[in-house]
C-alpha positions as CSV (number, residue, x, y, z in Angstrom):
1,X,-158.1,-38.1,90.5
2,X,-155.0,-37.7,92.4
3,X,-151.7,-36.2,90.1
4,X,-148.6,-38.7,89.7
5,X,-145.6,-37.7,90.6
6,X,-144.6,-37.3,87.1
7,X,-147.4,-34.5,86.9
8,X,-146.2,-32.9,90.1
9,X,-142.7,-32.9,89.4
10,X,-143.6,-31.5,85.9
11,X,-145.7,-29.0,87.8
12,X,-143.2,-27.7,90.2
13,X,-140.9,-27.5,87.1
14,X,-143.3,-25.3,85.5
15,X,-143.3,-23.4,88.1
16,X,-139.8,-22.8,88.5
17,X,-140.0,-20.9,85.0
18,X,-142.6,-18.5,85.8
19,X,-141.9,-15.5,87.1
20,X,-144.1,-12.6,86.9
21,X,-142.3,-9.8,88.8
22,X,-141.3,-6.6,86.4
23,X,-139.0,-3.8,86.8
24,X,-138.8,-0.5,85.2
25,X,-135.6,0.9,84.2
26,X,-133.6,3.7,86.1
27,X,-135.3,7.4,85.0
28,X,-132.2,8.9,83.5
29,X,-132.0,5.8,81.7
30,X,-134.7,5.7,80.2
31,X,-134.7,9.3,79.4
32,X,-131.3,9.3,77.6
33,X,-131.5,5.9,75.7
34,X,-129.9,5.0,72.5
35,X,-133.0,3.8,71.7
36,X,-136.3,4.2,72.5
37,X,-139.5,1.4,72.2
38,X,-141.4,3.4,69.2
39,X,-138.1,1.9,67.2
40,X,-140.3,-1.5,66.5
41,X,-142.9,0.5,64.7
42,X,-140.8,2.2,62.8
43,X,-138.5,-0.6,61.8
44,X,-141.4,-2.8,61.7
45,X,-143.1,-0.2,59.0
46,X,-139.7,-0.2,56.4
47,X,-137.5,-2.9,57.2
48,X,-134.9,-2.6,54.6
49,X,-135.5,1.4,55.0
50,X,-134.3,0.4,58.7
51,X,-130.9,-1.6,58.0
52,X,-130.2,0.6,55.4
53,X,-130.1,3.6,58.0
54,X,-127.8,1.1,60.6
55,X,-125.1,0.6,57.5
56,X,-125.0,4.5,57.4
57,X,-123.7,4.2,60.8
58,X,-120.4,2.8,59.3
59,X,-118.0,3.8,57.0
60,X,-118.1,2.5,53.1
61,X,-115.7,3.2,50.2
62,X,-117.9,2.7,48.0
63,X,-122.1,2.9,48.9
64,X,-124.7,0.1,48.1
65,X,-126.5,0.0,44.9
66,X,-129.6,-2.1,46.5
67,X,-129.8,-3.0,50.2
68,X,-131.0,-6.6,49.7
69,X,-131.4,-9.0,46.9
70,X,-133.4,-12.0,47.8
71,X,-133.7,-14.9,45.9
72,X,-134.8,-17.5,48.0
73,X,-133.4,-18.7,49.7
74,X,-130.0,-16.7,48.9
75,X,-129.7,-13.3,50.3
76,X,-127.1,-10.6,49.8
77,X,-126.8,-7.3,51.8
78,X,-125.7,-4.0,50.6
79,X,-124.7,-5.2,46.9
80,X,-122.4,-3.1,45.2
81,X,-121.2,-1.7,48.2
82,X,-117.3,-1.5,49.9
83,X,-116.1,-1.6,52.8
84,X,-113.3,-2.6,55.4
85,X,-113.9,-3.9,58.9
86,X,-110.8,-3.1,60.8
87,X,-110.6,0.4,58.8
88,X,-114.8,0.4,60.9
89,X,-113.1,-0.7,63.9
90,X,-109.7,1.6,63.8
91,X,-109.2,4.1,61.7
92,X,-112.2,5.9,61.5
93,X,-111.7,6.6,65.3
94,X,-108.0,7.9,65.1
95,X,-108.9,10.0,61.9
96,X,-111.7,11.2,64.2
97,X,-109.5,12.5,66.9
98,X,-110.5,9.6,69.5
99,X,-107.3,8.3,68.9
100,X,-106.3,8.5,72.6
101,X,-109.7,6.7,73.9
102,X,-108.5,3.4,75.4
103,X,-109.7,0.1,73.3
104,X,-108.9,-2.3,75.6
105,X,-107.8,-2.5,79.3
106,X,-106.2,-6.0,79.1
107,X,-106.1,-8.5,82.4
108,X,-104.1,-11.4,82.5
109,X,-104.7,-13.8,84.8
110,X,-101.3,-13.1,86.5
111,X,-102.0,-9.9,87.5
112,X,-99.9,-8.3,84.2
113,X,-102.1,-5.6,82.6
114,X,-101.8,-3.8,79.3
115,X,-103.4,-0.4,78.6
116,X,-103.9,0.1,74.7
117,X,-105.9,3.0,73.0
118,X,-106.9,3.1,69.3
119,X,-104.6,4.7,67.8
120,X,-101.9,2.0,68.8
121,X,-104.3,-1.0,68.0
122,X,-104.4,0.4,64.8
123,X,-100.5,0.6,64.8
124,X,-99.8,-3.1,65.7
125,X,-103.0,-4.0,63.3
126,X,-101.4,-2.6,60.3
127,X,-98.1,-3.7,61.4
128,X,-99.3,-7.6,61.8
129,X,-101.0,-7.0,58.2
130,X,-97.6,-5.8,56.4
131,X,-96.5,-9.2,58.2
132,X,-99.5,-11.2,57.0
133,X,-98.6,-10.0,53.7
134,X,-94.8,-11.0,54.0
135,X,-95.5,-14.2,54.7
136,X,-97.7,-14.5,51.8
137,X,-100.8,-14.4,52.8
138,X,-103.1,-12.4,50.2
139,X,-106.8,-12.1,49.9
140,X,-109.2,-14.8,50.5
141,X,-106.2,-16.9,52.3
142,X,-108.1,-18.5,55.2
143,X,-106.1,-18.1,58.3
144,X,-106.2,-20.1,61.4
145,X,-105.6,-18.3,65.0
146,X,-105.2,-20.8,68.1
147,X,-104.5,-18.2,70.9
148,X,-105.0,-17.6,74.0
149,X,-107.3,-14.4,75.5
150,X,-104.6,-11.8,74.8
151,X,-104.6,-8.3,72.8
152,X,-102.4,-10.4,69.5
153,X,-105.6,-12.2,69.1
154,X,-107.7,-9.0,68.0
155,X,-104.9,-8.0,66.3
156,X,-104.5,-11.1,64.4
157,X,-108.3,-11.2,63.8
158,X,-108.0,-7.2,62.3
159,X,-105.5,-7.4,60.6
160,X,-106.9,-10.8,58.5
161,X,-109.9,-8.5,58.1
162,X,-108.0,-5.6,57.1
163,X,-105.8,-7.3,54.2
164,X,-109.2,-9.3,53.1
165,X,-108.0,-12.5,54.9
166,X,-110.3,-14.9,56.3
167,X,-109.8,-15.9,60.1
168,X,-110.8,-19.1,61.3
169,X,-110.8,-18.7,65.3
170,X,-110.4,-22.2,67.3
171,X,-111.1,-22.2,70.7
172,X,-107.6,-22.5,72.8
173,X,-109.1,-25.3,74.8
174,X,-109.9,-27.7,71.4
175,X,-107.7,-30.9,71.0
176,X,-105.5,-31.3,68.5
177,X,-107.9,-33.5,66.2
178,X,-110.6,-30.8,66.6
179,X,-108.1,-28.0,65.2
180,X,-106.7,-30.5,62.2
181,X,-110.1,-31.2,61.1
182,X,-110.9,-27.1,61.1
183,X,-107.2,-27.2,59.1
184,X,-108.5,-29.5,56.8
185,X,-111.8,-28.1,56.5
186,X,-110.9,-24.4,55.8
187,X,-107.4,-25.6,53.9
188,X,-105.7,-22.8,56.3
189,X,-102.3,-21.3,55.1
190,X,-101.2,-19.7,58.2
191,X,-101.7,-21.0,61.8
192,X,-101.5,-17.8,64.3
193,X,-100.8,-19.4,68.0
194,X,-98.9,-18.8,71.3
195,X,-96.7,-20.6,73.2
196,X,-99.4,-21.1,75.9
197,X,-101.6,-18.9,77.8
198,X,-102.4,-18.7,81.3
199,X,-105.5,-20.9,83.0
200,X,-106.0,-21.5,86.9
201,X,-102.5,-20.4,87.7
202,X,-100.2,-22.3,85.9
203,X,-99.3,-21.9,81.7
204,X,-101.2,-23.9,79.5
205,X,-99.2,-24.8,76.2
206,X,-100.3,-23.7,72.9
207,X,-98.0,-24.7,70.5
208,X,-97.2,-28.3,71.1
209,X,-100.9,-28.8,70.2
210,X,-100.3,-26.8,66.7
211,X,-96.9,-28.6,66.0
212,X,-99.1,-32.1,66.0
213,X,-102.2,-30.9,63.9
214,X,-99.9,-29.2,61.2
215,X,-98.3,-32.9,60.9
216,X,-99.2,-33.9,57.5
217,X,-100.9,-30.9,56.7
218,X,-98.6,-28.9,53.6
219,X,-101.6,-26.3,52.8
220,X,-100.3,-24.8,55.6
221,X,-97.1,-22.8,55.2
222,X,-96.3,-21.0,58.3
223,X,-97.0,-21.0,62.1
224,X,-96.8,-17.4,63.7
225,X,-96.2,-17.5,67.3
226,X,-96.4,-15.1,69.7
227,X,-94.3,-15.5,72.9
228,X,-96.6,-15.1,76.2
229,X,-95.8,-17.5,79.1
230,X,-91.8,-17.9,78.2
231,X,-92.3,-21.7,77.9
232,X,-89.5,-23.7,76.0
233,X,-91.1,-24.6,72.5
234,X,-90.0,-26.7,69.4
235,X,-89.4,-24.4,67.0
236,X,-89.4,-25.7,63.2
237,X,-86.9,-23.6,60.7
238,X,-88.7,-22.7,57.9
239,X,-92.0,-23.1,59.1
240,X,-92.2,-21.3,62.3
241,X,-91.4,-17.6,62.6
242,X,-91.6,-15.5,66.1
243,X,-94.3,-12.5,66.2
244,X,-91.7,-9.7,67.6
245,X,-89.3,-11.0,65.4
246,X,-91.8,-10.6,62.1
247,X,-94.2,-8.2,63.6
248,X,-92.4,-5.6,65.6
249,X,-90.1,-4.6,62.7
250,X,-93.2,-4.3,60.3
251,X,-94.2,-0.3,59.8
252,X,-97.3,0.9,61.3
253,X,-98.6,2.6,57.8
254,X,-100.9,0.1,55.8
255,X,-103.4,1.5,53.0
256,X,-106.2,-0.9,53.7
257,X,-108.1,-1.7,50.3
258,X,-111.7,-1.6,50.1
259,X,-113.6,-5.1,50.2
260,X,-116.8,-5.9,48.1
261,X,-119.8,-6.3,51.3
262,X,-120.4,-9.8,50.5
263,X,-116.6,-10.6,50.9
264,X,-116.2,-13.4,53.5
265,X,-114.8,-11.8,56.6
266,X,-114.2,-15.2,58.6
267,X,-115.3,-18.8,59.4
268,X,-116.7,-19.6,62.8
269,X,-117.0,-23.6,63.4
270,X,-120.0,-24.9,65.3
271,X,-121.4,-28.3,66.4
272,X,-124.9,-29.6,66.2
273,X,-126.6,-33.2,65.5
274,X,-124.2,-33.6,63.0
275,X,-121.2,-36.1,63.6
276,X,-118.6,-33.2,61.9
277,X,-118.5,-29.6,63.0
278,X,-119.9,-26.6,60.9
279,X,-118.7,-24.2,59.3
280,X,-120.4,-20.6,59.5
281,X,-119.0,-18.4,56.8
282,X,-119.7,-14.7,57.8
283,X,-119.2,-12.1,55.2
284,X,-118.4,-8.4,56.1
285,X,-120.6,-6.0,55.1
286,X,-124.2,-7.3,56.6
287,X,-122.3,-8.7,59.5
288,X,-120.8,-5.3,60.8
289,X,-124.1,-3.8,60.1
290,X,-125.8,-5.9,62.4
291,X,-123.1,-6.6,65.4
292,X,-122.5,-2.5,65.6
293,X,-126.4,-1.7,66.0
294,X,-127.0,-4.4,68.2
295,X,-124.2,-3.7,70.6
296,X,-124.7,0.3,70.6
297,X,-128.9,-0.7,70.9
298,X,-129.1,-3.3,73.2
299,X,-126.5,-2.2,75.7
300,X,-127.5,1.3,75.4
301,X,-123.8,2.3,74.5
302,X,-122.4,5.7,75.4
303,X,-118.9,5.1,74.1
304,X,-117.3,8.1,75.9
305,X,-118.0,7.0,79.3
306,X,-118.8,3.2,79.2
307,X,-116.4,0.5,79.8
308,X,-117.6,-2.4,78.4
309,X,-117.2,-5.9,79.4
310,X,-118.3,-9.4,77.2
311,X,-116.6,-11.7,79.7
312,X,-116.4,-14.7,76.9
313,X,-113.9,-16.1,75.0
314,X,-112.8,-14.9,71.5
315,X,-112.6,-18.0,70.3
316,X,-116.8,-18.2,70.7
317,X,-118.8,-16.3,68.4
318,X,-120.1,-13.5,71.2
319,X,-116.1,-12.8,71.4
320,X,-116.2,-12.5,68.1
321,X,-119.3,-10.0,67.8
322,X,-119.4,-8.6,71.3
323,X,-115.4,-8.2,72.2
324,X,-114.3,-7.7,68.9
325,X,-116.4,-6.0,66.2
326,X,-119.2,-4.7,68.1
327,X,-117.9,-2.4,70.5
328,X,-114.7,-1.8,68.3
329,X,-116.9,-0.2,65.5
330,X,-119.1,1.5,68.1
331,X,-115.1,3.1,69.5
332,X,-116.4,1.5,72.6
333,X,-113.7,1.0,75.8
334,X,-113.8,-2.6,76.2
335,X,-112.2,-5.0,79.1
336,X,-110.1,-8.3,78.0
337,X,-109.5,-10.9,80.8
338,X,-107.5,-13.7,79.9
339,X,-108.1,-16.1,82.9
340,X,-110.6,-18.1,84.8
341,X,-113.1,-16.2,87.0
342,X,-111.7,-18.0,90.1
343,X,-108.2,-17.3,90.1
344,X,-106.3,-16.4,92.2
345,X,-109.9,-15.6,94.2
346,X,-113.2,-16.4,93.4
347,X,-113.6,-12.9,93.4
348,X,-111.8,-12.3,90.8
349,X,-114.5,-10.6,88.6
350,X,-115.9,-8.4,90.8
351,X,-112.2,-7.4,91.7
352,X,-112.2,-6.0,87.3
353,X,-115.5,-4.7,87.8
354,X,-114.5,-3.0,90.4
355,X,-110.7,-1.8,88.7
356,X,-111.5,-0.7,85.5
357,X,-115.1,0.5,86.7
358,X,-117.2,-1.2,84.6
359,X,-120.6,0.1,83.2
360,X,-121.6,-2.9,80.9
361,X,-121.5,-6.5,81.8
362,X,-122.1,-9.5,79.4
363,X,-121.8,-13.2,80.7
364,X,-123.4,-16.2,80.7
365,X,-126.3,-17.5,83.1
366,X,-124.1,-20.6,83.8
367,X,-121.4,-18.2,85.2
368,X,-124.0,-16.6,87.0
369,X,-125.5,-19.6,88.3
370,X,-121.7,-20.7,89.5
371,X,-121.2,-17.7,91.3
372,X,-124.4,-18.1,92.9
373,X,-123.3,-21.3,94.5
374,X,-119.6,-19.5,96.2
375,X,-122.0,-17.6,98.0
376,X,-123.4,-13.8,98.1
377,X,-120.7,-12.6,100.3
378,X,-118.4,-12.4,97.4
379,X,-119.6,-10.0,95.4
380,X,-120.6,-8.5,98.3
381,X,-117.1,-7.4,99.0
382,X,-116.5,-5.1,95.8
383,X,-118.1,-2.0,95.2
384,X,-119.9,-2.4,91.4
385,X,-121.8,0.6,91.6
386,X,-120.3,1.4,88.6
387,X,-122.7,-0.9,86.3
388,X,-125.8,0.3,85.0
389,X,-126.7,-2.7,82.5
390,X,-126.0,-6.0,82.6
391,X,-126.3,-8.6,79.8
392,X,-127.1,-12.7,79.3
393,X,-125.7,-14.8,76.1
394,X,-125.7,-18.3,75.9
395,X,-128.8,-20.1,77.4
396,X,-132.2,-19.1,78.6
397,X,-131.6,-17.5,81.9
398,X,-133.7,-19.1,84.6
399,X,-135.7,-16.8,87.0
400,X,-133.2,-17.8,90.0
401,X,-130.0,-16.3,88.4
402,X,-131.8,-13.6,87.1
403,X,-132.8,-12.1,90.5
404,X,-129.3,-13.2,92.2
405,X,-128.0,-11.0,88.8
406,X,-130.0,-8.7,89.2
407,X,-129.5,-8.0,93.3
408,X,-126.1,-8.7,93.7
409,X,-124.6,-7.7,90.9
410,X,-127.0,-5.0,89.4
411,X,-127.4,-3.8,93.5
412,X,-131.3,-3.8,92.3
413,X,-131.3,-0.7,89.7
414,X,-129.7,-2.3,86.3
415,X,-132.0,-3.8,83.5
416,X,-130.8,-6.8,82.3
417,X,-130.9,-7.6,78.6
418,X,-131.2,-11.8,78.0
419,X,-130.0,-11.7,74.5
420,X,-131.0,-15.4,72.3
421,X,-129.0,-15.8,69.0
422,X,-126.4,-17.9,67.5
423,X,-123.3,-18.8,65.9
424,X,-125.4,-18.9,62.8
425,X,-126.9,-15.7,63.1
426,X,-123.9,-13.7,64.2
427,X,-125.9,-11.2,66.2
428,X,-128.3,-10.6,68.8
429,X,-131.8,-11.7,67.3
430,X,-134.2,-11.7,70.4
431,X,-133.1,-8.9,73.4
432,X,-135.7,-6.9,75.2
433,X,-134.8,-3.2,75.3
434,X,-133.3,-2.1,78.6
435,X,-135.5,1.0,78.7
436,X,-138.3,-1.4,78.7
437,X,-140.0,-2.8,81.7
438,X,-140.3,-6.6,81.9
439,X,-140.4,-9.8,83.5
440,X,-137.4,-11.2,85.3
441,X,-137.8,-14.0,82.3
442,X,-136.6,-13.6,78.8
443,X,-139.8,-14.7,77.1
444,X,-141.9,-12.0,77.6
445,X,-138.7,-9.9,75.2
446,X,-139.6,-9.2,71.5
447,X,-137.6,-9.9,68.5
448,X,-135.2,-7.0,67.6
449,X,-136.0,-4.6,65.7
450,X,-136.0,-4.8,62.3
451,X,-136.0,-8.8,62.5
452,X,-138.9,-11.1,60.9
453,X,-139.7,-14.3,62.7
454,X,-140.5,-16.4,59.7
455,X,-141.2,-20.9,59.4
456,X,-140.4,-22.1,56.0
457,X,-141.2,-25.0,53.7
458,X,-141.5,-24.0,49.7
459,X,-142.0,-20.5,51.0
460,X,-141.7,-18.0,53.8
461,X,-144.3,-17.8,56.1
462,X,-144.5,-16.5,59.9
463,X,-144.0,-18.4,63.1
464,X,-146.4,-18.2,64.8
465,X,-144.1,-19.0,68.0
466,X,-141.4,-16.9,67.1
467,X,-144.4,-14.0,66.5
468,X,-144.7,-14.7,70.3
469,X,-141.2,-13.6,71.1
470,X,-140.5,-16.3,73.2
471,X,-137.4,-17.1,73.5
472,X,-138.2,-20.4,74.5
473,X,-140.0,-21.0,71.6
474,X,-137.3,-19.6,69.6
475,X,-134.2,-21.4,70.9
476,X,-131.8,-23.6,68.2
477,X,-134.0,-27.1,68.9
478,X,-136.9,-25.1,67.6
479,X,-136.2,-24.1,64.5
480,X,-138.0,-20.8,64.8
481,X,-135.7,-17.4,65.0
482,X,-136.4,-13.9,64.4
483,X,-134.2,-13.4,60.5
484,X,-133.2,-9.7,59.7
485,X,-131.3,-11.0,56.6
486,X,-129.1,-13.9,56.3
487,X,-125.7,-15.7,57.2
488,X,-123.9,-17.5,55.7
489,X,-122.2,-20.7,56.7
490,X,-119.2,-23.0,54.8
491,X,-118.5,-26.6,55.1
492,X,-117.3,-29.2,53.3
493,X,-118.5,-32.9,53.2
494,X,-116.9,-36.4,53.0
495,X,-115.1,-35.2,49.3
496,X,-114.8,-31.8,49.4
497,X,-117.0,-30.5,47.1
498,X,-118.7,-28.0,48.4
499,X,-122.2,-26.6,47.4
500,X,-124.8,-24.2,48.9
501,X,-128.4,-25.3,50.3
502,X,-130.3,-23.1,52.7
503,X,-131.5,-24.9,56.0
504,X,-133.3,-24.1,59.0
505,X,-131.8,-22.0,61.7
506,X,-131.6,-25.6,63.7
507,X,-129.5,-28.5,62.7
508,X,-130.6,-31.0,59.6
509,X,-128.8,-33.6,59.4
510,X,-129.1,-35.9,56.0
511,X,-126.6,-37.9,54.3
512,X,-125.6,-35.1,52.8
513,X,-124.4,-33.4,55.6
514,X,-126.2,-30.4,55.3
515,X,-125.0,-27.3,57.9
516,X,-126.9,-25.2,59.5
517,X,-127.6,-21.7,58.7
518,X,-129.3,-18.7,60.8
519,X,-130.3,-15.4,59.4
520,X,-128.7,-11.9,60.7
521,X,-127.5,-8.6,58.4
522,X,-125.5,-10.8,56.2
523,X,-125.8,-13.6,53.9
524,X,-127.1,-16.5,54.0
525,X,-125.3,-19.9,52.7
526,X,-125.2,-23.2,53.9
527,X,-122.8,-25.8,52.2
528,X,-123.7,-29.4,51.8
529,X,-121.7,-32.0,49.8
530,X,-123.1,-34.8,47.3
531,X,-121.6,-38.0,47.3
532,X,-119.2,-37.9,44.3
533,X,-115.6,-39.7,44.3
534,X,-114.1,-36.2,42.0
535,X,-111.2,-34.6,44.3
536,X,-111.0,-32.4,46.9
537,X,-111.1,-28.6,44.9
538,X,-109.1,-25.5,46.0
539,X,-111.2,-23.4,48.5
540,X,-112.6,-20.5,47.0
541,X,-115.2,-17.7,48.5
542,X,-118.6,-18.8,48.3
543,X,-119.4,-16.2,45.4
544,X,-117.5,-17.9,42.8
545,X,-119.1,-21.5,44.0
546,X,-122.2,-22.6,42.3
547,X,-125.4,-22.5,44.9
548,X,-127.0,-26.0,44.8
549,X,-130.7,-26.2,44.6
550,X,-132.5,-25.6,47.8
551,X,-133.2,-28.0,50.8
552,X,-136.9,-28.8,51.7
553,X,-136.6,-26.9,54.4
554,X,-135.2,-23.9,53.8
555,X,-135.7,-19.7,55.1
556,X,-134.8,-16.9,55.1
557,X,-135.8,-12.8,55.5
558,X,-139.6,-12.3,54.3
559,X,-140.0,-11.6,50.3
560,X,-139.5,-8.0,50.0
C-alpha cells in the first residue's frame, strides 16, 4: 500500500531529526577536563554525598547540619546552613587576591565599553547595598529591577542578594501591564530601572514604562534610576531618586550578614498554560550550589584563562544563572553585550568574539539558526579561534544548526554542550559532557550528574523516558526532567492567599491556579491559591507560610 503524504511528510520530518554522526573532543581537552565521565558513577553511587561535596565548593558562614530533608513533596537543601551569594560571587575572590581578574568586559551596543574587575564590582555592590538600605529596603523586601543589559543590573541583582533582598528581574522588553501585574504579584517596594537602553541603534525608554505601572501602586516607595542613554525623563520628587546621586556617594565597605540556605534569593516570573504568569521563588543556598557546578562542569571552566560569554538577557533565567551567579561564583571573566546581534553589522558577534577573545560561547539555537540564514561569509570574516566550547539553551537544537555551529563557529574542533532545563529548575538538568563523544543531537546526552529522572503520582517513581536521557522526551510539555533536589516557585491567585502544592515540572493548570515547579539544588514550592473572599495578606518568605496539602501530581528528588 502506497504511503500518504501525511506519512511521507511525517517521514522526511523524522528524518530531519536524526543524525548519527559523532565527534570526539580535542585531546588536551579531554585530558585536562574539569570533569571526567566516571563522575556519573560516582555521583550516581551517593547522590547527597555528591551535592554535599559541590556546596563545599562555596563559601558558608555557618555549615549544614543535614544536606536534604525530604518530605514529600517539600525539599530543603543544606538545613542549618549560612550563607551569602554576592559575598560567593565577590568577596571571596578579592580576599583571595584575584581581585584584579576582570568580571566583566561590558559592550554596549554603541560601541562604549566598560572594563570592571572584582574588586570594583564588589565596591559598587556594597555601595548600591548601603543605598538599598537607605532607602529602606531591609530583608525579605522584594525588589523590582526593569533595566536594560548594563553592569547596574548585576549590581542591583548583588547587592539585593547581599543585604537578603529579593529581586524580581522583568525583562526590559515587557509592557507596562506585564510589569504591574509582577508589582502586584511580588508587592515590590523598590523599582530599580533606567532611563532607556540602547536596541538596533536608537534609545529605547525605560522609565516612562515604570512611571505608568507604579500608577496606583503605593507598596512601592521608590524608583531608582540609573542614567544611561541621557533621555529627558519625568522625574517624581519624593519617589524618584537618581543612582549617582544615591549610589556614588554610598561607601564601598558593607559587612554582609550571613543568610539561612533556604532564604529566598529572588523571584523569576514565567508563563505556561496558565492565563497569569508564575512565579518561581529560588532560594540561595541549593541554588548556588547547583548553577556554580554546572557552569564550572559543563563548560569545562578554567577561570584563569577563559572568557566567558552567555549571550542572553538578564532578565531570562540563563542570565540569571549563566551571566550572573554561575561564572561569578566560579571568579569566571565573563562578557556583557547590551545590544542586538545585528547592529550596527550583522557581524556584530563574531566582531566580540573576536575582541575580547572568547573561549566559551552560550546562545540559543534560534540565534544560531538566524545567523545561518545571513549567510556563512559572515562569520567567516572574524577570526574565532579563540573558542574551544560552545553551548545551546533554550530549545532542542536541530541537527542543521548544530553542524552550521559547530563548522563555522567551532571551525570543526569545539564540543558543543545542548543544555535542557528551565526556569523552574534554575540550572542545567540534561548536558552531555564535552569530553564525551556524541551525536550532533542532544538526545543521545545523559542527565547530569547527580540528577534523578523521576514520574510521580502518590509517590516517586522513575521515568522511564527521562531514564533514556532524551532530551526530547524530557522537554517542559512532557512532564519528565532529571530532579537533583528542588525549586521553589511563588505565586499568588485571584485573592492573594498564597499556599504551597508541589506540581509537575510541566504546567497544571486547575481552578486553583496551581504553578509550576521544577527540581534543581534548591527547594521545591509551588504556590496555588483557594478561592476564599479573606484579603490580600502581606508577602512573607515561603518558610513562614503554611504548605498546603499536595497536588495529585506532584515530585520531587527520589526518597533518600
Amino acid at each position: 500500500m502506497a504511503e500518504t503524504p501525511r506519512e511521507q511528510g511525517h517521514e522526511t520530518l523524522s528524518n530531519l531529526l536524526q543524525e548519527s554522526r559523532r565527534f570526539p573532543p580535542p585531546a588536551d581537552l579531554a585530558a585536562n577536563a574539569n570533569v571526567q565521565a566516571d563522575a556519573y558513577d560516582a555521583a550516581g553511587a551517593d547522590r547527597l554525598g555528591f551535592w554535599e561535596e559541590q556546596a563545599r565548593r562555596l563559601q558558608w558562614d555557618q555549615p549544614w547540619t543535614d544536606v536534604l530533608e525530604w518530605n514529600p513533596p517539600f525539599a530543603k537543601w543544606f538545613t542549618g546552613g549560612k550563607i551569602n551569594a554576592a559575598v560567593n560571587c565577590l568577596d571571596r575572590h578579592v580576599d583571595a587576591g584575584r581581585g584584579d581578574r576582570v568580571a566583566f568586559h561590558w559592550e554596549g551596543e554603541p560601541g562604549d565599553t566598560r572594563t570592571i574587575t572584582y574588586s570594583q564590582l564588589k565596591d559598587m555592590v556594597c555601595q548600591a547595598s548601603n543605598a538599598l538600605l537607605e532607602l529602606g529596603v531591609a530583608k525579605g523586601d522584594r525588589v523590582a529591577i526593569y533595566m536594560p543589559m548594563i553592569p547596574e543590573t548585576v549590581v542591583a541583582m548583588l547587592a539585593c542578594a547581599r543585604i537578603g533582598a529579593v529581586h524580581m528581574v522583568v525583562f526590559g522588553g515587557f509592557s507596562v501591564e506585564a510589569l504591574g501585574t509582577r508589582l502586584d504579584d511580588s508587592e515590590a517596594k523598590l523599582v530599580i530601572t533606567a532611563d532607556g537602553g540602547y536596541r538596533r541603534g536608537n534609545p529605547s525608554s525605560l522609565k516612562p514604562a515604570v512611571d505608568e505601572a507604579v500608577k496606583g501602586r503605593p507598596a512601592v516607595e521608590h524608583v531608582l534610576v540609573v542614567r544611561r542613554t541621557g533621555q529627558d525623563v519625568d522625574f517624581h520628587e519624593g519617589r524618584d531618586v537618581w543612582w549617582h546621586d544615591i549610589v556614588d556617594r554610598q561607601s564601598t565597605e558593607h559587612e554582609a550578614p550571613a543568610h539561612d540556605s533556604e532564604h529566598p534569593l529572588y523571584i523569576m516570573y514565567t508563563s505556561g498554560t496558565t492565563a497569569k504568569p508564575k512565579g518561581i521563588l529560588h532560594t540561595t543556598g541549593g541554588y548556588l550550589t547547583q548553577v556554580s557546578y554546572t557552569h564550572w562542569a559543563v563548560f569545562d571552566l578554567k577561570a584563569e584563562a577563559d572568557v566567558y560569554w552567555t549571550a542572553a538577557d538578564i532578565g531570562w533565567v540563563t542570565g540569571h544563572s549563566y551571566i550572573v551567579y554561575g561564572p561569578l561564583s566560579n571568579g569566571a571573566t565573563s562578557v556583557m553585550y547590551e545590544g542586538t546581534p545585528d547592529t550596527p553589522h550583522k557581524g556584530r558577534f563574531w566582531e566580540i568574539v573576536q575582541k575580547y577573545r572568547v573561549s566559551i560561547l552560550y546562545t540559543a539555537p534560534t540565534a544560531i539558526r538566524t545567523f545561518m540564514k545571513w549567510g556563512d561569509d559572515i562569520p567567516a570574516q572574524y577570526d574565532m579561534s579563540s573558542l574551544r566550547v560552545l553551548g545551546t539553551v533554550g530549545e532542542p537544537i536541530n541537527p542543521e544548526a548544530y553542524m552550521w555551529y559547530r563548522k563555522n563557529i567551532g571551525g570543526e574542533r569545539t564540543p558543543v554542550v545542548d543544555t535542557w532545563w528551565q526556569t523552574e529548575t534554575g540550572a542545567i538538568m540534561v548536558s552531555p559532557l564535552p569530553v564525551s563523544p556524541r551525536a550532533s543531537r542532544a538526545p543521545r546526552c545523559s542527565r547530569f550528574r547527580g540528577s534523578s529522572p523521576m514520574w510521580s503520582t502518590t509517590r516517586p517513581n522513575p521515568c522511564p523516558m527521562a531514564e533514556a536521557a532524551s532530551s526530547s522526551s524530557a522537554s517542559p510539555g512532557r512532564r519528565c526532567s532529571a530532579a537533583s533536589g528542588a525549586t521553589r516557585s511563588a505565586t499568588r491567585g485571584p485573592t492573594g492567599r498564597a499556599s504551597r502544592a508541589c506540581t509537575s515540572p510541566a504546567t497544571v493548570p486547575n481552578a486553583t491556579r496551581t504553578a509550576t515547579s521544577g527540581c534543581s539544588a534548591g527547594s521545591m514550592t509551588s504556590c496555588s491559591s483557594r478561592g476564599t473572599t479573606s484579603p490580600r495578606p502581606r508577602w512573607s518568605p515561603p518558610s513562614s507560610r503554611i504548605p498546603a496539602s499536595p497536588s495529585p501530581r506532584s515530585w520531587g528528588p527520589p526518597i533518600p
